[in-house]
C-alpha positions in Angstrom: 35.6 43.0 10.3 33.4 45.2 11.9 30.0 46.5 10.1 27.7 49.5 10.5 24.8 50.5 9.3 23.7 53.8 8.5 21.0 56.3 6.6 24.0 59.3 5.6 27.4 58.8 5.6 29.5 61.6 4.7 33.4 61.1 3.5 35.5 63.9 5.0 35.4 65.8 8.0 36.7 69.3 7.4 35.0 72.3 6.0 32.4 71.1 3.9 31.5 67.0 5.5 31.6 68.8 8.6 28.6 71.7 7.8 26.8 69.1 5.8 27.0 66.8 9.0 25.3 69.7 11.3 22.9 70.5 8.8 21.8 67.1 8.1 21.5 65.5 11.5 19.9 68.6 12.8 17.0 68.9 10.1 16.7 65.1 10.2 15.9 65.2 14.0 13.6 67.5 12.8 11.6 65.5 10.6 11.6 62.5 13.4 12.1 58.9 12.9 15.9 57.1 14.1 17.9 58.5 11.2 21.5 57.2 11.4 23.9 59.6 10.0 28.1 59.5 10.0 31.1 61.4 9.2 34.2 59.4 8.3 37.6 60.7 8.5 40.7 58.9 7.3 43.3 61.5 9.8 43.4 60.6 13.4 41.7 64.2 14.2 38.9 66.3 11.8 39.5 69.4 10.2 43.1 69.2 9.9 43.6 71.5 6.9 40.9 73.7 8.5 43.2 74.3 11.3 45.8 75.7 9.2 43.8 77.9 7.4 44.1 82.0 7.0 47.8 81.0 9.4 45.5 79.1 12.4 42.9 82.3 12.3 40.6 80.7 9.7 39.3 83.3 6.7 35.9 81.7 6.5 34.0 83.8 4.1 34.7 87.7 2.8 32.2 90.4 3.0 33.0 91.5 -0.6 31.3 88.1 -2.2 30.7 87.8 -6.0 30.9 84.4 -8.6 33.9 86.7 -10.5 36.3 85.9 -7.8 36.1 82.2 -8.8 37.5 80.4 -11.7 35.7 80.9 -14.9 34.7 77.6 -15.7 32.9 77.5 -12.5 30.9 80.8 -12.4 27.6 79.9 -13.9 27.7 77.1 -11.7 28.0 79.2 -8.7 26.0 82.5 -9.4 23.0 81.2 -8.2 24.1 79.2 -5.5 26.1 82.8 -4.5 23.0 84.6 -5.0 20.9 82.9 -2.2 24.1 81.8 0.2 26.0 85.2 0.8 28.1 86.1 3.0 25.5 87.1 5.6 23.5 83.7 5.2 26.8 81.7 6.2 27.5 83.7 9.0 23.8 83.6 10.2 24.3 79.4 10.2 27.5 79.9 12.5 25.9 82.6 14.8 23.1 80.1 15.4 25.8 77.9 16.8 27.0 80.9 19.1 30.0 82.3 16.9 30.9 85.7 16.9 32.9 87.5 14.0 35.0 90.4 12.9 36.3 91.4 9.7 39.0 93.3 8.4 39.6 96.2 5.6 39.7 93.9 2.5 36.0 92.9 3.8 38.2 88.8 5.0 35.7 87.4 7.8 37.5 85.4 10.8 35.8 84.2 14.3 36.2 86.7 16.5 38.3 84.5 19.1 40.7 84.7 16.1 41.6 81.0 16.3 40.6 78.5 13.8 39.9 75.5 16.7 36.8 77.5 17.4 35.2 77.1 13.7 36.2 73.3 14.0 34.9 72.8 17.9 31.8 74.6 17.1 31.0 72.3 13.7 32.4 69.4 15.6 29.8 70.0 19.2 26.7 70.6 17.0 27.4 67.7 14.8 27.7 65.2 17.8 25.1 67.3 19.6 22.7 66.5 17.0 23.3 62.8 16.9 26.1 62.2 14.0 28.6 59.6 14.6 32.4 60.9 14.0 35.0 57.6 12.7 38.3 59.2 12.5 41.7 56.8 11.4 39.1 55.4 9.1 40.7 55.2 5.6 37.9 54.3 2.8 39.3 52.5 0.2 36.8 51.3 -1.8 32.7 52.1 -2.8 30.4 50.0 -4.3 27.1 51.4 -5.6 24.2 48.4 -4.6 20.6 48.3 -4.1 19.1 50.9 -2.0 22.4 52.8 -1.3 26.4 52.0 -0.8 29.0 49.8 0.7 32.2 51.3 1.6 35.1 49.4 2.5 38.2 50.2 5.2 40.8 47.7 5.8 39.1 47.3 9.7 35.3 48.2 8.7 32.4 48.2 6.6 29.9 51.1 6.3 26.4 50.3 4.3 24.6 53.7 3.7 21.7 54.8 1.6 22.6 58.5 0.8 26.8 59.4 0.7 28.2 62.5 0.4 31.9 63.2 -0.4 33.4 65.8 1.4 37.1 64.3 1.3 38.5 67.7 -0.4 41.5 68.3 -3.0 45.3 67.1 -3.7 47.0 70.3 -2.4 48.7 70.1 1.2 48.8 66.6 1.4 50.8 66.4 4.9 47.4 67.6 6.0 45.1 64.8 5.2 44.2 65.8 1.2 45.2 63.2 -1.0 43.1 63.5 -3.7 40.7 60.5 -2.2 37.4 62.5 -3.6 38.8 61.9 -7.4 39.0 58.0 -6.7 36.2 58.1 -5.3 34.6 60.0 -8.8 36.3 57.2 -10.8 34.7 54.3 -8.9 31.5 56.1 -9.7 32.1 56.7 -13.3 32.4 60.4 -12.8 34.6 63.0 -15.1 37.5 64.8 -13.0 39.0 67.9 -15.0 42.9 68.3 -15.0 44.2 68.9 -11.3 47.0 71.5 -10.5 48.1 73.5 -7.4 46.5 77.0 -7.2 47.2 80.0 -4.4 50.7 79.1 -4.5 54.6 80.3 -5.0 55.6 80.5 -8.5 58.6 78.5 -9.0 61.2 80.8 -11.3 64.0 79.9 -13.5 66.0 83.2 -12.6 69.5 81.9 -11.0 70.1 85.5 -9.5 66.9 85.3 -7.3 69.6 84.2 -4.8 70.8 87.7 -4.8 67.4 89.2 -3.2 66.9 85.9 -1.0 64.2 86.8 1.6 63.2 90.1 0.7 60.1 91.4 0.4 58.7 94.4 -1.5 55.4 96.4 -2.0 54.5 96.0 -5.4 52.4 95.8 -8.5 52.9 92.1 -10.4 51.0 90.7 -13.5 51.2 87.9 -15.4 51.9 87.7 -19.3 51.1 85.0 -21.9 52.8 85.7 -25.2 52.7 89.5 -24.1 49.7 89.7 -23.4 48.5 91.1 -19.3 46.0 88.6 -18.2 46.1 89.8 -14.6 47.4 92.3 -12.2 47.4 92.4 -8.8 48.9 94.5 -5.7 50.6 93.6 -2.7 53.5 92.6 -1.1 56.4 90.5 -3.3 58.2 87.8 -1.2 61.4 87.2 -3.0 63.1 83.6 -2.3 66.0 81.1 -3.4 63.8 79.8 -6.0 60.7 80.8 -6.3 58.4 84.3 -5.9 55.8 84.4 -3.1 53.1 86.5 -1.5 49.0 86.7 -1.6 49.7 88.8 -4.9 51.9 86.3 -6.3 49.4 83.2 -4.9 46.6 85.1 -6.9 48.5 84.7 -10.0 49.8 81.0 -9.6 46.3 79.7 -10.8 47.1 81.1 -14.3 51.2 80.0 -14.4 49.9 76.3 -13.2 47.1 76.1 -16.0 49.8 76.7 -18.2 52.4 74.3 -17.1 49.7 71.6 -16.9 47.8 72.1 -19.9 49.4 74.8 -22.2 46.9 77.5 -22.2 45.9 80.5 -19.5 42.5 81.0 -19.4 41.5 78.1 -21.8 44.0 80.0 -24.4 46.8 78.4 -25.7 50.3 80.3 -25.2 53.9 79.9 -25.9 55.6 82.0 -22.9 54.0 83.6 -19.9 56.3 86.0 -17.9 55.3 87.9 -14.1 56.4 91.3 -14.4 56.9 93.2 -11.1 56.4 97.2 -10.8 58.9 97.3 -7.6 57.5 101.6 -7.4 54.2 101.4 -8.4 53.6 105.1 -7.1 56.3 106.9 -9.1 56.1 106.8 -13.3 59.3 105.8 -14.6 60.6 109.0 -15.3 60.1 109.7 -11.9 62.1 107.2 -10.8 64.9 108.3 -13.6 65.2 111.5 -12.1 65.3 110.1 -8.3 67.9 108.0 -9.4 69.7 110.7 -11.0 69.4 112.8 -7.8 71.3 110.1 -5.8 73.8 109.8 -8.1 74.5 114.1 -8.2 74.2 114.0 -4.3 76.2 111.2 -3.9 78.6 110.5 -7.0 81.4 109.8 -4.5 80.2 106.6 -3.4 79.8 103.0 -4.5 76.3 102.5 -6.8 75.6 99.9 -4.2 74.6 102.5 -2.0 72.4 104.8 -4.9 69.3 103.1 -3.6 69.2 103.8 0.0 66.0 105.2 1.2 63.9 104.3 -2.0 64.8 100.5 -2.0 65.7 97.0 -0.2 69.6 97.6 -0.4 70.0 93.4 -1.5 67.1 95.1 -4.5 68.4 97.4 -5.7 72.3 95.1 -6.6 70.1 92.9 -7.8 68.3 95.7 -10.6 71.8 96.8 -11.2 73.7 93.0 -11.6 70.8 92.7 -14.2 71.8 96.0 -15.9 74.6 95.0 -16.0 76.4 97.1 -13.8 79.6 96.8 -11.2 77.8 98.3 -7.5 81.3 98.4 -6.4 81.8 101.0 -9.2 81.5 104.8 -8.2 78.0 106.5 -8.8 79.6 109.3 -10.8 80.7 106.3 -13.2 77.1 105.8 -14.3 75.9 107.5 -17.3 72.2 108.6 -18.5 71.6 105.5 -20.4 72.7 103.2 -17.2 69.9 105.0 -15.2 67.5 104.6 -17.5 67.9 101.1 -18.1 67.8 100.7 -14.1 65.0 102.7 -13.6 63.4 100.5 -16.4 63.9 97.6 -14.4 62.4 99.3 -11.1 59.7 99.4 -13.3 59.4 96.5 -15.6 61.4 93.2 -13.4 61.1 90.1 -14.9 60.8 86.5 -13.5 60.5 83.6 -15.3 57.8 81.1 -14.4 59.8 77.6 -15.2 57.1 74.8 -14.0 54.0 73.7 -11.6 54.2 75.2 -8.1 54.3 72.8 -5.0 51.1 70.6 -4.0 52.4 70.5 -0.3 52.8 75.1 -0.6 49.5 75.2 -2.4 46.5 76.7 -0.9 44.2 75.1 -3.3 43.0 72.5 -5.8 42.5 73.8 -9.4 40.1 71.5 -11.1 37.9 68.7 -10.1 34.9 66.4 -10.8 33.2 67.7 -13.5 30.4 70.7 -12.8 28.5 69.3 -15.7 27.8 65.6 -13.8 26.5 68.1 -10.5 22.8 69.8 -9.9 22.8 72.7 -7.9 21.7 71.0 -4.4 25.1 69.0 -5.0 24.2 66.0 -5.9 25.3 63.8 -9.1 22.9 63.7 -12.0 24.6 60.1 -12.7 24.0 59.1 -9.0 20.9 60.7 -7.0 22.2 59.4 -3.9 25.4 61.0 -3.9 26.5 64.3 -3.2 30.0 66.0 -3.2 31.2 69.2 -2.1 33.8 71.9 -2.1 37.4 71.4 -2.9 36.7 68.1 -4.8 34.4 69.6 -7.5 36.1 72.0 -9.8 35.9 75.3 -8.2 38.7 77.5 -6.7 38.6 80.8 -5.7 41.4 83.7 -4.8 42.6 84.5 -1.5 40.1 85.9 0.7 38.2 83.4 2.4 36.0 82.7 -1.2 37.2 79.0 -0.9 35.8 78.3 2.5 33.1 79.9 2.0 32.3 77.4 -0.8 33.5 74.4 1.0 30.8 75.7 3.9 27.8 76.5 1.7 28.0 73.4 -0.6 27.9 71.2 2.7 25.4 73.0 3.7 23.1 73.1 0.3 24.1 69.0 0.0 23.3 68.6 4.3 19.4 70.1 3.7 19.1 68.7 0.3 20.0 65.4 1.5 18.2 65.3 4.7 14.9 66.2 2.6 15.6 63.3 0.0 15.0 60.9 2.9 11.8 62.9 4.4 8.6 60.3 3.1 11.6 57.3 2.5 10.8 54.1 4.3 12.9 54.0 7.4 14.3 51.1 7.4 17.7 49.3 8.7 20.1 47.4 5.4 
């Protein structure tokens, strides 16, 4: 079995292991001395998952950068942290590295290349550059905490390290390296993990006629209920599928419909039901859409209702609105009294879909939950263990869509690279 020795070893190469890594080894050759550092990836390749994300263009941070985009139970945690690493101060650390950037409307960041393989190759290059070792293929299987640092075991090698920081990520996308390794990792340390589930995902619906409106997608307004209550709304386009509901606006919501199929509450409050209510005409009031719909049926009484929403909705929408009203679209339009419009225009305005269980880890964007915030100082490293640091998806923090989990991912490896590279500043350098 082969053996190394080293002063750093970092678990995970993707967003986070990856910054940490350049920040480390370059501050460390810095300070002097024949500091051994490491980054240890169980894939075959690094940054895997980074690859794939904002669809291979990589959303690495958002202009518009505030703790409220996270989830609540980790907003103290981060306002500080937020309030010295903005947006500007992550893109300054890529543009030393020779990145350029554009961003668009909604304030999303992406390199300027558009292409994700340039964030990775440009982390990867400095890393290497600076004198970090990169084991990929390497699955760690097992840590044990000894004098003066850590042993970790793979079924081929052994690694001996004095500082360790997990970078190994979340439990969402698994067919792209995350396999919830950090959270074994945290229970081989004696560390608390707060209840996982899939966030920035489709909702999966109990609604047997979303066959009906299969692949259709609408502009909308959508918010999610608990026992009546609105706990959030959000705007954008509604992807309609076989069995579940889809889109950004949809994935912003999912955070709230998988905290209540995991742990019975939404936003640390119990509830009984939760509901996502669609406004498919967001623009028009409802008794705008009444009388539109009452136009179409005076202009047009002759023909089948199927046709009554041609040029206001998705043709495949609007049978489905009227199937759940109740109505025959092979009917004539002058069959259709007052009350039938009303009731249809009150379902343009009001659709329901009913949430019926957890979303997908493998369609998820994200890992709700996580070690503990309460076990982790603010330079990332455990209070339990002084010598270890972990960072991004594997502490409990998620964000919404936008490029706010990236841009954690990046600034924790970068806060728990310099913090850790200054713990060994003044240590004896010395081999194990």
């Amino acid at each position: 079995m082969e053996k190394y020795n080293y002063d750093i070893v970092i678990i995970g190469g993707g967003a986070g292991g990856l910054a940490a890594a350049v920040c480390l080894s370059k501050k460390l050759r810095k300070y002097g001395g024949k500091y051994r550092t490491a980054v240890i990836e169980k894939e075959e390749k690094c940054g895997r998952k980074l690859l794939a994300t904002g669809n291979g263009k990589c959303n690495l941070t958002n202009r518009n950068m505030s703790p409220e985009y996270y989830n609540r139970s980790g907003r103290e945690f981060l306002s500080p942290i937020l309030a010295k690493y903005k947006t500007d101060k992550l893109l300054s650390f890529f543009s030393s590295m020779g990145m350029q950037f554009r961003h668009d409307s909604a304030g999303r960041v992406y390199p300027y290349s558009g292409t994700s393989s340039d964030v990775l190759n440009v982390l990867l290059m400095n890393a290497r550059m600076y004198g970090t070792d990169i084991h990929c293929a390497v699955n760690i299987e097992r840590i044990e905490n000894i004098s003066g640092g850590f042993r970790l075991f793979s079924k081929k090698a052994v690694y001996t390290c004095r500082k360790l920081i997990i970078a190994a990520g979340g439990k969402v996308q698994p067919n792209l390296g995350s396999r919830g390794a950090s959270y074994s990792f945290a229970k081989m340390l004696g560390l608390k993990t707060e209840p996982l589930f899939p966030a920035l995902a489709p909702i999966p619906c109990s609604d047997r006629d979303l066959g009906i409106v299969k692949g259709v997608r609408v502009p909308c307004s959508v918010s999610l209920t608990a026992d009546g209550r609105s706990v959030h709304t959000e705007t954008g386009e509604l992807q309609l599928n076989g069995d579940n509901i889809s889109g950004i606006c949809v994935f912003q919501l999912s955070r709230y419909s998988n905290e209540f199929f995991t742990l019975g509450t939404v936003n640390g409050e119990r509830a009984e039901q939760i509901k996502v209510i669609a406004d498919l005409m967001p623009s028009y009031t409802q008794s705008d859409t009444e009388k539109m719909l009452l136009s179409q049926c005076k202009r047009y009484f002759d023909l089948p209702i199927s046709e009554m929403f041609t040029g206001i909705l998705n043709r495949k929408l609007g049978e489905f609105l009227c199937k759940r009203a109740g109505i025959d679209t092979n009917d004539h339009m002058s069959t259709l009294t007052l009350s039938d419009i009303e009731h249809i225009a009150e379902l343009v305005k009001s659709c329901v879909f009913a949430p019926k269980g957890i979303s997908s880890y493998n369609a998820a964007q994200v890992t709700a939950g996580g070690i503990s915030l309460s076990q982790i100082n603010r330079d990332m490293s455990c209070k339990k263990h002084g010598d270890v640091y972990i960072v991004g998806e594997a502490l409990d923090v998620d964000g919404i869509c936008g490029g706010y989990n990236l841009h954690f991912a990046f600034v924790s490896g970068i806060i728990a690279g310099n913090a850790c590279a200054d713990s060994l500043k003044g240590e004896r350098n010395d081999t194990h």
